[in-house]
N, C-alpha and C positions, 0 to 999 in steps of 0.2 A: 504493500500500500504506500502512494507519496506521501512525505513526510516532510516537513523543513528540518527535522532531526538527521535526514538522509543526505539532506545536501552537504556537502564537506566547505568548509568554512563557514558555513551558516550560523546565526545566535539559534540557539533553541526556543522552542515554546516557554519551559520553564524559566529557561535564563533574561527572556523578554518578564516574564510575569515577577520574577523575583527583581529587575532593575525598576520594574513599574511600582512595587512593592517599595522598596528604599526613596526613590522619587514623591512617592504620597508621604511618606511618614518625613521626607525631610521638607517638604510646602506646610506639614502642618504642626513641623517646630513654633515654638512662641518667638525665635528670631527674627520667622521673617513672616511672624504679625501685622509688624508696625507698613511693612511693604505692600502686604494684600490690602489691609485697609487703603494704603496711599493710590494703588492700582485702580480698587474700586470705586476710593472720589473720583481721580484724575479721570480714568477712563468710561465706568457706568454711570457714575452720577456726575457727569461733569456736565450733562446738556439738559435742558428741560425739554419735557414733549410737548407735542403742538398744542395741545391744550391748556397745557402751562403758556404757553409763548404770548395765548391767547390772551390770556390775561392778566399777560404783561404788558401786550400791548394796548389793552384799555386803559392802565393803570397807567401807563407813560403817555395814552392822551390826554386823559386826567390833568396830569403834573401840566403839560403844556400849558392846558387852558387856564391854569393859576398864574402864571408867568405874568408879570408887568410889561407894561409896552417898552420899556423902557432895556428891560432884559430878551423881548422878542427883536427888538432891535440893535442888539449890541449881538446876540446869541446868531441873529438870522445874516448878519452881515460878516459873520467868521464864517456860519454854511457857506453862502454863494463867496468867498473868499477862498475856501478851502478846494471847492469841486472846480473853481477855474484853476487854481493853480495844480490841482491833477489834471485838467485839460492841456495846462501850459505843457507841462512833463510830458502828457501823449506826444505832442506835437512836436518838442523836442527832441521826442528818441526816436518819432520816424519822420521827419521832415528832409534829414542828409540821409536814408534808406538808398539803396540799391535801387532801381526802378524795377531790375526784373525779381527783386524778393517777392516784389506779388501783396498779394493777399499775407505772408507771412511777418511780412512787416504792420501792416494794420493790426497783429496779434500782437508782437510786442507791445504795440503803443497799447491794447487795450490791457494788456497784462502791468501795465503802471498807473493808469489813470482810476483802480482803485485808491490810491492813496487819498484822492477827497472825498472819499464817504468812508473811509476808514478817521480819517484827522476830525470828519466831524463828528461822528458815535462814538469814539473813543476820546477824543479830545475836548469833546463837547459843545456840539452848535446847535443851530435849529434848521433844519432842510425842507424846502417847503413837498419835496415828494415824496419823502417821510411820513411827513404830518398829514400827507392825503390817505394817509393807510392809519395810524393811528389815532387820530381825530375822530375820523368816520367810524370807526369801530367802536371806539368811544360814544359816541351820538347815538349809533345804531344801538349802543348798550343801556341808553339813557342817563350813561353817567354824567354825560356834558350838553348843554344846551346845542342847538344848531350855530344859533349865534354865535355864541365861544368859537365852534370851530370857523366860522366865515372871520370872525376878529384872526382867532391864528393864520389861517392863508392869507388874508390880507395884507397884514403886516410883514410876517417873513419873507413874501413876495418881494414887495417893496427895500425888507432887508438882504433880502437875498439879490439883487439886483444891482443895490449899490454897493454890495461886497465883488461881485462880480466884475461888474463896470470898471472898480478899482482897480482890479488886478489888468485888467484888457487895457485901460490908460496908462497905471505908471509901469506896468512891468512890462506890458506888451507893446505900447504906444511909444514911452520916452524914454526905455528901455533898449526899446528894437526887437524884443522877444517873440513877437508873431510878426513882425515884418524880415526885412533885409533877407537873408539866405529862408528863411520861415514863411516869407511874405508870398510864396505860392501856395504852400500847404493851406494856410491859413485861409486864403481867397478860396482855395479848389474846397474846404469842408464847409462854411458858412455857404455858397454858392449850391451847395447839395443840399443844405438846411432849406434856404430861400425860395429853392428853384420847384418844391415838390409842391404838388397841388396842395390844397385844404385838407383835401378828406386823405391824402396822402399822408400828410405831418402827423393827421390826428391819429391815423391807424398804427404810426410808427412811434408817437408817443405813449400808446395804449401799451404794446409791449414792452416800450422801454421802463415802465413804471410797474410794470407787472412784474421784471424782473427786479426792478429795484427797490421794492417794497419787499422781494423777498428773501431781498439783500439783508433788511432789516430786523426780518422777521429770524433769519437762521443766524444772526447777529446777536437776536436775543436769548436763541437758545443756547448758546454758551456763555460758560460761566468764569470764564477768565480769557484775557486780553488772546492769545493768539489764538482761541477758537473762535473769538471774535472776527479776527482779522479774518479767518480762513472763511468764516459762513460769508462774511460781505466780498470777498476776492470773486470768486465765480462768476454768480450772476451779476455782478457788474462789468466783470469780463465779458462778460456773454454778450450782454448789451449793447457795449462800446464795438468789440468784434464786428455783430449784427450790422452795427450801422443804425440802431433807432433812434431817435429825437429824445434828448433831458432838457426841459425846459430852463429849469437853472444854468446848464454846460452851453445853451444857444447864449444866455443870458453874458456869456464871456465870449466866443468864438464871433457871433453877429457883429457887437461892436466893436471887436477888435480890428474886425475887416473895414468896415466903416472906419474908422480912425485913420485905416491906412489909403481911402478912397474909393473905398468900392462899396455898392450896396446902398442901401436907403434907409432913412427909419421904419418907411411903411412898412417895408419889404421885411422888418423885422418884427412890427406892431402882428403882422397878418402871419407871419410865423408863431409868435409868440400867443396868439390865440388860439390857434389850432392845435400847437403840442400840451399849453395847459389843459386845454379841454380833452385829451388825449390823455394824457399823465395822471388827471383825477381820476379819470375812466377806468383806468387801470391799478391805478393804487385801489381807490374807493370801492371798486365793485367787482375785480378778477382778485384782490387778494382780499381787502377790509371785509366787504358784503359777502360771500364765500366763504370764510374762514367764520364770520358771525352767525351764518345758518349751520354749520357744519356743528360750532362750541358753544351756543346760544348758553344750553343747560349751565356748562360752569361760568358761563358769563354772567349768570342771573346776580350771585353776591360779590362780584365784584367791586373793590372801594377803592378810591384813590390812592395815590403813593406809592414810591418804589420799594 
C-alpha cells in the first residue's frame, strides 16, 4: 500500500504530527501571550465593519455640523489647499513623462495625488466631497437638520475654493508650477475638464465621488494612521487613473490655466456646476443613501461625537 513512510527521505506521518505537536504547545506558552494579543488588535480588530463605519460616519456629520463658521473656514480652506497641492504633485511627476509611457505615466501621477485626501483626514480639514457623504447620512439619520448640512457645503465650498485658488496663484501662477515646462500639461487636463458636455462632467463626477467617498469611508475603518493611508490610496487612485471630475481638484487645475491665459471663467462656472451636481450625486446617494438603507437599524441610536 503507498505510504509517505515508503518514500525515502520523506518526514513521516508521525514525525509531521509530533512537530505539529511541539509547534501548539510552544504558540501557547505565556511568552508569546503578550504577541497573540498584539496580533489580534493589530491585525483582527484593527478595522471596524461596515456597520460600525456607518456610524461613524453619522457621528462625524454630526461633529461637522457643530463647527463655527469660523473653523469651517479656516478647516475648509486647508481641504481645497491640501487636494490642489496633491494635484500640483500629479502634475509634476508626469508633466516631463516619456510620451510613449502611455497611459503608465497617468498611473504614476494618480498613484501621488492621494497625498490631498490623505493631509486632509489625517491632518485634519474639511472637504467639501467628504461632507457630501457624511452630512447626508447624517440628515438621512435625523441627527442633523437639512439646513446644517446646506450651511456645511456652503461654506466649505466657498472655503474650499479659496484654498485652492491659492495654491493655483502663488504656487502655480508666481511660482511657475503649472506653467513654463508644466504649462502644456496643465492647458491639455483643464481643457479635458472644460471641453466635456454637461451631462458628461456630471456623469464623471458621479463616479469620481462614489469612489471618493469610499475613500473615506475604508478611511474610517481603520484604526491607526497607515490603515488609514492605505483604505484612502486606492480609490483615489482609481479615480485620478479613471480620469473623473473632483470638483474641488477643477477648483485648482481650471484656474491655474486661466492665470496662464487660456480658458474662461464661464467655461469654469458651467464646469463647476455640472461636477458639483455630479459629486453630490455620488457621495449623497451611491455611497450616503445606500449604505443608510443597507444600516438604517444601527443607525436608529446613533448620537453625536467621535
Amino acid at each position: 500500500m503507498f505510504s509517505l513512510e515508503n518514500i525515502p527521505g520523506r518526514t513521516t506521518i508521525n514525525e509531521v504530527s509530533h512537530i505539529m505537536t511541539i509547534m501548539v504547545r510552544v504558540m501557547a506558552t505565556d511568552s508569546l501571550k503578550p504577541f497573540w494579543r498584539f496580533l489580534h488588535y493589530r491585525v483582527i480588530m484593527s478595522f471596524s465593519t461596515p456597520n460600525e463605519i456607518a456610524v461613524q460616519a453619522v457621528q462625524a456629520g454630526v461633529k461637522k455640523s457643530h463647527h463655527s463658521l469660523q473653523n469651517l473656514l479656516i478647516l475648509g480652506f486647508l481641504g481645497g489647499a491640501f487636494i490642489a497641492i496633491g494635484f500640483l504633485l500629479d502634475l509634476h511627476v508626469t508633466a516631463r513623462l516619456p510620451a510613449d509611457w502611455g497611459s503608465f505615466g497617468g498611473l504614476l501621477g494618480a498613484m501621488v495625488f492621494p497625498l490631498g485626501l490623505i493631509l486632509t483626514i489625517i491632518g485634519g480639514a474639511e472637504l467639501l466631497t467628504g461632507n457630501m457623504m457624511v452630512m447626508t447620512l447624517a440628515a438621512l439619520s435625523k441627527k442633523i437638520s437639512w439646513v446644517a448640512l446646506v450651511r456645511n457645503w456652503f461654506w466649505v465650498t466657498v472655503a474650499n475654493f479659496i484654498g485652492s485658488i491659492a495654491v493655483a496663484w502663488f504656487f502655480g501662477h508666481l511660482l511657475g508650477m503649472t506653467e513654463g515646462v508644466f504649462l502644456k500639461s496643465t492647458l491639455a487636463i483643464a481643457a479635458a475638464k472644460t471641453h466635456a458636455t454637461f451631462l458628461q462632467a456630471f456623469i464623471s463626477g458621479i463616479g469620481c465621488n462614489w469612489l471618493v467617498c469610499l475613500a473615506v469611508w475604508l478611511g474610517m475603518a481603520a484604526k491607526d494612521a497607515a490603515g488609514k493611508i492605505l483604505g484612502i490610496w486606492f480609490p483615489v487612485m482609481a479615480f485620478v487613473a479613471i480620469g473623473f471630475q473632483h470638483v474641488v481638484a477643477n477648483m485648482f487645475i481650471i484656474p491655474a490655466a486661466i492665470f496662464a491665459g487660456q480658458g474662461t471663467w464661464t467655461d469654469y462656472f458651467t464646469n463647476f456646476v455640472a461636477v458639483f451636481a455630479g459629486n453630490a450625486a455620488g457621495g449623497a446617494i451611491f455611497v450616503a443613501l445606500i449604505y443608510y438603507r443597507a444600516y438604517r437599524p444601527d443607525l436608529q441610536g446613533t448620537t453625536g461625537g467621535l
